[in-house]
C-alpha positions as semicolon CSV with decimal commas, in nm:
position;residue;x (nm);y (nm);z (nm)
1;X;10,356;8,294;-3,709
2;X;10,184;8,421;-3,450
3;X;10,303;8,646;-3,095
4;X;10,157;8,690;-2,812
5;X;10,122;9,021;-2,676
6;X;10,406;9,181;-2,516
7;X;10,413;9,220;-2,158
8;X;10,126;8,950;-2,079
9;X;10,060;8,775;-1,767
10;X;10,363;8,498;-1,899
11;X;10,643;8,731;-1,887
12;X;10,545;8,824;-1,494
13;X;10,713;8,597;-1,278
14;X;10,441;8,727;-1,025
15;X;10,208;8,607;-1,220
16;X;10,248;8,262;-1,345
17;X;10,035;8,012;-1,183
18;X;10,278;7,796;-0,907
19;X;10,333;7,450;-1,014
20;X;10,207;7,331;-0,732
21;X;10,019;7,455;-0,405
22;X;10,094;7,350;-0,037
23;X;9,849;7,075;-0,013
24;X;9,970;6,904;-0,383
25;X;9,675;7,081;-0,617
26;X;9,820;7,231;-0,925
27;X;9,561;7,523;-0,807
28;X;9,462;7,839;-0,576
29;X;9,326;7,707;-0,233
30;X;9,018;7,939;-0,352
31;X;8,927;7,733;-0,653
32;X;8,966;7,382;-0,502
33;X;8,728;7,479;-0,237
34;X;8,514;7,617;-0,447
35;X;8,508;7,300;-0,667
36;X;8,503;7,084;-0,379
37;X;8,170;7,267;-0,273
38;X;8,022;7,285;-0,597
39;X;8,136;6,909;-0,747
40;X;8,195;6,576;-0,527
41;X;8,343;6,258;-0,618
42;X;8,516;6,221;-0,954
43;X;8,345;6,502;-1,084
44;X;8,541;6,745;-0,924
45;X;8,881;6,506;-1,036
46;X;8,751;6,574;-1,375
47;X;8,685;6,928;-1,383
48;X;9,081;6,988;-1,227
49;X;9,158;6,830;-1,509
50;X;8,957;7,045;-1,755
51;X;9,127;7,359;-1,615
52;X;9,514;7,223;-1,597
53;X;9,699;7,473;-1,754
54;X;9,476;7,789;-1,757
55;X;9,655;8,081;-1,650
56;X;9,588;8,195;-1,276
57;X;9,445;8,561;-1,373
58;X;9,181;8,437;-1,575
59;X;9,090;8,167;-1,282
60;X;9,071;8,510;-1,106
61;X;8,867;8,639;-1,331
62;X;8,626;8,401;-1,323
63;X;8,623;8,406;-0,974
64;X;8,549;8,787;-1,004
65;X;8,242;8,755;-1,195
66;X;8,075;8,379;-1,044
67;X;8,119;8,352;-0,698
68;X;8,065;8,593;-0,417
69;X;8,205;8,574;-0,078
70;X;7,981;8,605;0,196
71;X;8,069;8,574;0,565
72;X;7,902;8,201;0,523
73;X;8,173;8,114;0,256
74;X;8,183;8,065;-0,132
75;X;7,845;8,057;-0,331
76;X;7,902;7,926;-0,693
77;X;7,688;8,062;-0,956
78;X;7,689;7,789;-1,177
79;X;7,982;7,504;-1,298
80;X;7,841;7,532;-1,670
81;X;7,898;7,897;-1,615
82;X;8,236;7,860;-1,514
83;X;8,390;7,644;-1,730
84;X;8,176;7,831;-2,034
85;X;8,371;8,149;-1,895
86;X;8,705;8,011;-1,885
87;X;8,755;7,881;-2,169
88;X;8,551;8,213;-2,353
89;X;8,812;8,471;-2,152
90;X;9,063;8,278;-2,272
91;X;8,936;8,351;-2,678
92;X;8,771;8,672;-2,569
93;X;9,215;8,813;-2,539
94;X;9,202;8,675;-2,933
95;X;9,240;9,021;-3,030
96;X;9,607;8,987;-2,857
97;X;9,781;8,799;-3,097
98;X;10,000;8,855;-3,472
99;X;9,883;8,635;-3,771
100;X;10,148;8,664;-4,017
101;X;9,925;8,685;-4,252
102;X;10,227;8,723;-4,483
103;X;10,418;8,368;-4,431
104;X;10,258;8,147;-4,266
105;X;10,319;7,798;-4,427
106;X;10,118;7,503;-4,362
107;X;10,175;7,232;-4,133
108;X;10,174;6,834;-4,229
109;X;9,824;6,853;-4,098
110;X;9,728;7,129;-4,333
111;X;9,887;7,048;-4,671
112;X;9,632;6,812;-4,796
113;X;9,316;7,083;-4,744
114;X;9,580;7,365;-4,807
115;X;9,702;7,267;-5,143
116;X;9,349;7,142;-5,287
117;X;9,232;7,574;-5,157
118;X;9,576;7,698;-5,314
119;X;9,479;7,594;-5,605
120;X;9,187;7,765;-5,606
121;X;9,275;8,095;-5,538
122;X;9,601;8,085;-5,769
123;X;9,290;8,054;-6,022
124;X;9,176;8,352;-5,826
125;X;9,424;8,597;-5,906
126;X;9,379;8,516;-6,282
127;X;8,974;8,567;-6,235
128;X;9,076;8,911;-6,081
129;X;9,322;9,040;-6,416
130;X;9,050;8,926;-6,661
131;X;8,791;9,110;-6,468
132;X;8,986;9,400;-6,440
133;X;9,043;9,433;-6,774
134;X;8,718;9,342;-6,827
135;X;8,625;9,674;-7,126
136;X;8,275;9,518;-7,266
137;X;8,159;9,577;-7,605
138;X;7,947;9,889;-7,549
139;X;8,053;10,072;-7,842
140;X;7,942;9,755;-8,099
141;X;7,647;9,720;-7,869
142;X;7,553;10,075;-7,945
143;X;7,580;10,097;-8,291
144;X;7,402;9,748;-8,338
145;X;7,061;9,876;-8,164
146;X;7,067;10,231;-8,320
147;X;7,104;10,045;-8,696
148;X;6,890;9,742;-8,615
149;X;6,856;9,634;-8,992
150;X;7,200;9,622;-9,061
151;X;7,273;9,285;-9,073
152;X;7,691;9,364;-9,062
153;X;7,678;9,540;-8,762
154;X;7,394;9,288;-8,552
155;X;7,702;8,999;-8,673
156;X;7,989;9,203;-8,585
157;X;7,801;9,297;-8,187
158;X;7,675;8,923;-8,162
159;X;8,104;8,840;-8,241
160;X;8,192;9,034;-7,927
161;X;7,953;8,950;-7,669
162;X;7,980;8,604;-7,712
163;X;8,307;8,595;-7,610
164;X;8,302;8,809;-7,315
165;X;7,971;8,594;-7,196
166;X;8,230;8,355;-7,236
167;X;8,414;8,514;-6,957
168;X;8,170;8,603;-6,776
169;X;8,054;8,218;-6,750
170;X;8,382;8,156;-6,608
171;X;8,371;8,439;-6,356
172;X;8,040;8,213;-6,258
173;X;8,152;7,899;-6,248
174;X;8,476;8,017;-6,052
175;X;8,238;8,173;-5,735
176;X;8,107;7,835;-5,729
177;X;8,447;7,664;-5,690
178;X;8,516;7,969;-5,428
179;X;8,223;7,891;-5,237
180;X;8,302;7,506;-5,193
181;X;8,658;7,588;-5,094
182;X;8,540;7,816;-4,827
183;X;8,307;7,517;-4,673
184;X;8,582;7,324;-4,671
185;X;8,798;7,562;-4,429
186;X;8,501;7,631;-4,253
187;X;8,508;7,240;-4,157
188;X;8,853;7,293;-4,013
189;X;8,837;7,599;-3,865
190;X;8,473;7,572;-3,656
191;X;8,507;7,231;-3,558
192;X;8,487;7,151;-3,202
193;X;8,883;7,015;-3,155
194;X;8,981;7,420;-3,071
195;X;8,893;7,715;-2,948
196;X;8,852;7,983;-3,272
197;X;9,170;8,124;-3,127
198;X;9,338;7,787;-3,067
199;X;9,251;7,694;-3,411
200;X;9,431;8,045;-3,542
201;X;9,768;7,910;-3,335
202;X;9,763;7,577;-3,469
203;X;9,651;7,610;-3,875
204;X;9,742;7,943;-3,948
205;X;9,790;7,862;-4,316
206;X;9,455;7,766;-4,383
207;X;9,312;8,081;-4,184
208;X;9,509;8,285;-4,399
209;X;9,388;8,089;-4,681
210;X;9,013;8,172;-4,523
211;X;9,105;8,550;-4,539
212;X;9,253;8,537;-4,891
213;X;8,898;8,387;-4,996
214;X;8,774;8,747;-4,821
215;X;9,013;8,939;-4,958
216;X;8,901;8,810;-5,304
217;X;8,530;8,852;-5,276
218;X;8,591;9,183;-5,168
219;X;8,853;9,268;-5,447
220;X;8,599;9,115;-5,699
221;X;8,298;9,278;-5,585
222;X;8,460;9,643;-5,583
223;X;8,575;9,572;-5,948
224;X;8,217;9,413;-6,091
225;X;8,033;9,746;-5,919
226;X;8,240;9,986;-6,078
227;X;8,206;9,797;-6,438
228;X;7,870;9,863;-6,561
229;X;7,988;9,693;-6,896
230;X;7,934;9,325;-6,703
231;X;7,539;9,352;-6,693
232;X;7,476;9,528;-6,984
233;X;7,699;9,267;-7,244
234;X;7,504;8,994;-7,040
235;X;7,165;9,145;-7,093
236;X;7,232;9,234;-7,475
237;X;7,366;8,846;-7,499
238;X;6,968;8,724;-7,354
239;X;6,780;8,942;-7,571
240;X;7,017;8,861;-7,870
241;X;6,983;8,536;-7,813
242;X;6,597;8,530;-7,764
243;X;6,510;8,689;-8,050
244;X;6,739;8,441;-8,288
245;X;6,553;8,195;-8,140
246;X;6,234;8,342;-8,284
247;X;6,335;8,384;-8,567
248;X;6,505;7,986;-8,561
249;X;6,848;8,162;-8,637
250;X;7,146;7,972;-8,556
251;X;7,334;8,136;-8,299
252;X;7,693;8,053;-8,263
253;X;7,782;8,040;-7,897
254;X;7,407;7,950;-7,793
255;X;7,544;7,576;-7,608
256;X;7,843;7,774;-7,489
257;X;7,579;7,933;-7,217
258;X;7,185;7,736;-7,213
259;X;6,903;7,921;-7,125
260;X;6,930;7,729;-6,738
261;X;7,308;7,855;-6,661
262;X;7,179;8,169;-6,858
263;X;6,928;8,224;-6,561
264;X;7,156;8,120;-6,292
265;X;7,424;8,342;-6,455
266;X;7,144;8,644;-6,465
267;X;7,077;8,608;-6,094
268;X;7,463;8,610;-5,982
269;X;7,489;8,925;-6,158
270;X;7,200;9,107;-6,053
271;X;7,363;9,117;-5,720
272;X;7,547;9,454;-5,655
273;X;7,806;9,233;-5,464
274;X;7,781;8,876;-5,614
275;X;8,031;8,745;-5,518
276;X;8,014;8,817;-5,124
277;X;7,648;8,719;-5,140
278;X;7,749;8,360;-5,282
279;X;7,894;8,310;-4,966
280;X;7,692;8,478;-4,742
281;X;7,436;8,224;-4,868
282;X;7,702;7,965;-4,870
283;X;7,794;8,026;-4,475
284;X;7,434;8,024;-4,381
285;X;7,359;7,674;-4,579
286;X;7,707;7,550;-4,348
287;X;7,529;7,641;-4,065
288;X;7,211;7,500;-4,135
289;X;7,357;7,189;-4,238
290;X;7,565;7,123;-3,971
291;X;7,315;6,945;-3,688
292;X;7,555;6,827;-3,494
293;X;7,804;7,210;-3,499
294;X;7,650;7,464;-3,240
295;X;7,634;7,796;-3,407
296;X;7,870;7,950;-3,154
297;X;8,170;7,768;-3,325
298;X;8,132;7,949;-3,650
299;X;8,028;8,310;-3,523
300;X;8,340;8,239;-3,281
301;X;8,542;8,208;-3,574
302;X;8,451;8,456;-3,773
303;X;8,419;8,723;-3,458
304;X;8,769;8,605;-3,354
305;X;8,923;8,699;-3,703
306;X;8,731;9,029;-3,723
307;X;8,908;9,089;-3,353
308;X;9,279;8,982;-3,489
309;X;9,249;9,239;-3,786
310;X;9,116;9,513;-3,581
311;X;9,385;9,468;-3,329
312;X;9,707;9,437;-3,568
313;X;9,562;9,711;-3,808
314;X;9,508;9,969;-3,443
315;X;9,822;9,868;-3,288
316;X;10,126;10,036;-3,452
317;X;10,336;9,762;-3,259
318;X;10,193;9,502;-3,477
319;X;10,182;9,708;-3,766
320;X;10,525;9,788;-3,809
321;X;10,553;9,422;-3,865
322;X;10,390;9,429;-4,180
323;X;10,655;9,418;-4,482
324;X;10,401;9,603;-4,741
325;X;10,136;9,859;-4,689
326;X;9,929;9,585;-4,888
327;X;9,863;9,371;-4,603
328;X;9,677;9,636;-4,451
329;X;9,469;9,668;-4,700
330;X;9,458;9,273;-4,667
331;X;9,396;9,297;-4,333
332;X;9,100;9,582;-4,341
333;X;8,884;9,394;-4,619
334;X;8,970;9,032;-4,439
335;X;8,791;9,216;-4,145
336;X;8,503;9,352;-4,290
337;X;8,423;9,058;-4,471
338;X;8,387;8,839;-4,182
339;X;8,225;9,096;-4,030
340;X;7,956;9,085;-4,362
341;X;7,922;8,697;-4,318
342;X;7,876;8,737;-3,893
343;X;7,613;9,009;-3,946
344;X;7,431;8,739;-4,179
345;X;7,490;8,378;-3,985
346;X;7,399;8,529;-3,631
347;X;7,056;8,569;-3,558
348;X;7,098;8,917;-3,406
349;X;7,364;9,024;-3,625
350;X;7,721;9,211;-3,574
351;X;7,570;9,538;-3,483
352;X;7,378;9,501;-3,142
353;X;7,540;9,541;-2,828
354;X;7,532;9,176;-2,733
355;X;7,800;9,149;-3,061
356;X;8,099;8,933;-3,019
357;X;8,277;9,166;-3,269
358;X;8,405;9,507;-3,140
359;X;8,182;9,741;-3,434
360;X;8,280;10,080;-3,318
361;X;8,659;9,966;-3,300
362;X;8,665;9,833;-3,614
363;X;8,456;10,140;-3,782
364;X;8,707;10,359;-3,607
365;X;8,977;10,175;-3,762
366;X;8,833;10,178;-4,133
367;X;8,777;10,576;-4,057
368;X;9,143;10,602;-3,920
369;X;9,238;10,498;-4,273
370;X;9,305;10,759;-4,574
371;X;8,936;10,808;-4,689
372;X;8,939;10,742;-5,060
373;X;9,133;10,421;-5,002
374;X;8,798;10,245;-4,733
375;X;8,517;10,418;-4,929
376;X;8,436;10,090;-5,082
377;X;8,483;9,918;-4,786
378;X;8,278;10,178;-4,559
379;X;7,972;10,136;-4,854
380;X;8,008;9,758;-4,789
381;X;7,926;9,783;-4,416
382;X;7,648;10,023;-4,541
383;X;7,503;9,845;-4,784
384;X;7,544;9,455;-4,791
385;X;7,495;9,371;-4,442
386;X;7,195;9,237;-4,328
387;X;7,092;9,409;-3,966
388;X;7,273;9,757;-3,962
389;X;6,917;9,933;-4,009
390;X;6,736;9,758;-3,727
391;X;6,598;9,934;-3,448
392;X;6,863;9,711;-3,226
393;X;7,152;9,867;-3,360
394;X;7,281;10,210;-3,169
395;X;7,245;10,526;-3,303
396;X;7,637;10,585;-3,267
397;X;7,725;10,320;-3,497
398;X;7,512;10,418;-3,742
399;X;7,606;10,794;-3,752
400;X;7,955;10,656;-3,761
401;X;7,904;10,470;-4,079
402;X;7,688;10,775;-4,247
């Protein structure tokens, strides 16, 4: 469900737009002249249309920052200007809004995409209990390479590993099943019917569903960095299996993983954050792909739910509304991870000033936080994003992420 702000411009009688003016226009005298200036004909028939229903202070708004009003009369600034800036001011109050990120249910619209992504990340939450108990076989490992002619011990190793590669191949296969899940919201939630924040009102389920792919990356990626056990079975597994392959040894497991996922497998892992970096890539092929989607629609959409979190997470109003302390946490790595794929899909990234996403509010909210419990986050920011070191990002935000 989501709320707008209390104590917006629709619970001020002063403030709602009249239904109708003197003269029959649903609008200000000010903007019908200035339309009527600007835009003859049908044209201007049209754009009245276009702008039926916008609130009255953001028409003032506009009006603030296109026209001037010299003793000669209006002077418009531009009509792709305008109706580029009212429809943005309207998204730019994004940050203004709950997303029960805690119930919302999917609509008839929804359920189709919804349940094929559900299914997916119930998988998820099974990936994330085998990873966490994840122990290796370190100790076999160990005592296989210090007694390399004992032919016991090379069996009894070779008996562990291949299992947990066997686990490990699933943990593989699964970010690839993540990744086409996520291009599948993406479809939904960029595409040109809504606004990002429109699209947040009207298929909450499936944005939720786009943050619980975040929260999941996330969640995997702090568990595979603080389990050194993952590269080094996986490593001992190659050599292992290279060398029985020498020697023409059977090796019992060998079609379980070929030598082609083998490399694949080897790559994923190599990456401090695999998981995240599987769809950083996978956001940036969306992009690419998509001709006929302007880039604004996706950095929108991700900039719009790095503005929700920041807002509900800094606002002890919306807060309070929270039924666990867990959808904070939710709610902080949701928000950094978006931030993660912004800072990759826009060509200037999330850290110059010209950023659609607030970065010094939402630092200050990860530093807000009890320290040892956004460490991992914090070293995210630091370390997996793609333009926090250029010269274009301020000194301030980079102290404040030191």
């Amino acid at each position: 469900m989501i709320m707008k702000e209390p104590g917006g411009w629709w619970t001020e009688p002063a403030l709602r737009p009249k239904a109708q003016t003197a003269d029959g226009s649903a609008f200000p005298p000010w903007f019908r002249e200035v339309l009527q200036s600007s835009v003859t004909g049908p044209g201007c028939a049209a754009l009245l249309s276009v702008f039926e229903g916008i609130p009255f202070p953001y028409l003032c708004r506009a009006r603030a920052r296109f026209w001037t009003q010299p003793r000669q009369g209006f002077r418009c600034a531009g009509m792709g200007n305008l109706i580029k800036v009212l429809t943005r001011d309207i998204d730019n109050n994004a940050g203004n809004f709950f997303l029960d990120f805690e119930n919302a249910e999917p609509s008839e619209s929804e359920r189709e995409l919804w349940d094929q992504v559900n299914v997916v990340l119930k998988d998820g939450r099974g990936i994330l209990e085998d990873l966490q108990s994840y122990d290796g076989a370190g100790e076999v490992i160990r005592e296989a390479i210090q007694h390399p002619s004992d032919e016991g011990l090379q069996e009894k190793s070779w008996g562990a590993v291949v299992p947990l590669v066997g686990k490990l191949k699933k943990f593989y296969e699964f970010s690839m099943r993540l990744e086409a899940a996520m291009r599948d919201l993406l479809s939904v939630l960029t595409s040109a019917r809504h606004t990002p924040t429109q699209h947040l009102e009207r298929e909450q389920a499936l944005a939720k569903q786009f943050a619980e792919i975040l929260h999941f990356t996330l969640r995997f990626d702090e568990l595979k960095m603080t389990n050194p056990a993952i590269q080094n079975d996986f490593s001992y597994y190659r050599r292992t299996l290279s060398r029985m392959r020498i020697k023409n040894v059977p090796a019992a497991g060998e079609n379980e993983v070929n030598n082609e996922l083998a490399n694949r497998m080897s790559l994923f892992y190599a990456e401090a954050t695999p998981m995240l970096k599987t769809l950083s890539d996978a956001t940036l092929k969306f992009v690419s792909e998509g001709k006929d989607l302007p880039l604004d629609n996706t950095t929108d959409c991700l900039s719009t739910m790095a503005s929700v979190c920041k807002v509900m997470l800094e606002t002890p109003e919306y807060r309070s509304r929270f039924a666990s302390e867990e959808t904070a946490s939710f709610c902080l790595r949701v928000m950094v991870g978006v931030i993660i794929l912004y800072d990759y899909v826009s060509p200037a990234g999330a850290f110059v000033k010209s950023s659609k996403i607030d970065m010094k509010g939402c630092i200050k909210v990860l530093r807000d936080q009890p320290p040892n419990s956004v460490e991992g986050l914090l070293n995210a920011l630091r370390y997996t994003t793609k333009h926090l070191n250029d010269e274009t990002t301020s000194k301030q935000i980079k102290t404040m992420l030191q």
